[in-house]
N, C-alpha and C positions, 0 to 999 in steps of 0.2 A: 363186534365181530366174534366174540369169545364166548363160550357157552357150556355151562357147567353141569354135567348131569346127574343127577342121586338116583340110587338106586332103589330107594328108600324113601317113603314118605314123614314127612315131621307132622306130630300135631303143636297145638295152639302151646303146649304146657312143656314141649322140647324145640330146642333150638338147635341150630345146625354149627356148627365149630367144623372152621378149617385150620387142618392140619399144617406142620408143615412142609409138607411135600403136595398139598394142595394150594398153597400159598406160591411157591416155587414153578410149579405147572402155571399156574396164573400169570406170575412175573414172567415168564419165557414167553406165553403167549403173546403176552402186551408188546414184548420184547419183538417177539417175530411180525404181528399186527403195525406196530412202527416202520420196521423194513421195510413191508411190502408197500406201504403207504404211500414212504419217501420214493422207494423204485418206482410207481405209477404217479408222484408228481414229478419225477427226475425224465421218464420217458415221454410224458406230456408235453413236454418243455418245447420252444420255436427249431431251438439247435434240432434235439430229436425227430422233428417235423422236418427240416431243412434234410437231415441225411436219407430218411426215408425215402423224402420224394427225387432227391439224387440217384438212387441204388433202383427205382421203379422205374426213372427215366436211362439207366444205363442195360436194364434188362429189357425193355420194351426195343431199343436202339439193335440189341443184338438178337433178339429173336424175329427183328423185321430184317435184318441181315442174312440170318439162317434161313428163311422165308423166301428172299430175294435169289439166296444161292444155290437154293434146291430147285428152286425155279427157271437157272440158270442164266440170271441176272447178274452177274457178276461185276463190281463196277469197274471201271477203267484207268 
């Protein structure tokens, strides 16, 4: 996911040396790349699936309510 860009080309008889505030940039990335990993297998997850479909079935419930009441269905 991480991708390093030169601004600069090497040839065959130079090699590229990272620095260490390119070594650092790199560690953070990995760093932040791990994060977001764990968040998308943490939201993946049955639980996360389980609240969604609760929160979709509590909004659908009240916008056929609002629906009903503008309509002047009002229950009893």
């Amino acid at each position: 996911m991480t991708a390093m860009t030169v601004h600069h080309t090497f040839t065959a008889s130079r090699e590229a040396r990272a620095t260490g505030i390119d070594r650092a940039l790199l560690r953070a990335a990995s760093t932040l790349d791990s994060f977001v990993v764990a968040r998308i297998e943490r939201r993946s997850g049955a639980e996360h699936r389980r609240a969604a479909s609760a929160q979709a079935a509590a909004l659908r419930a009240r916008r056929d309510a609002e629906a009903r009441g503008a309509m002047g269905l009002l229950p009893r």
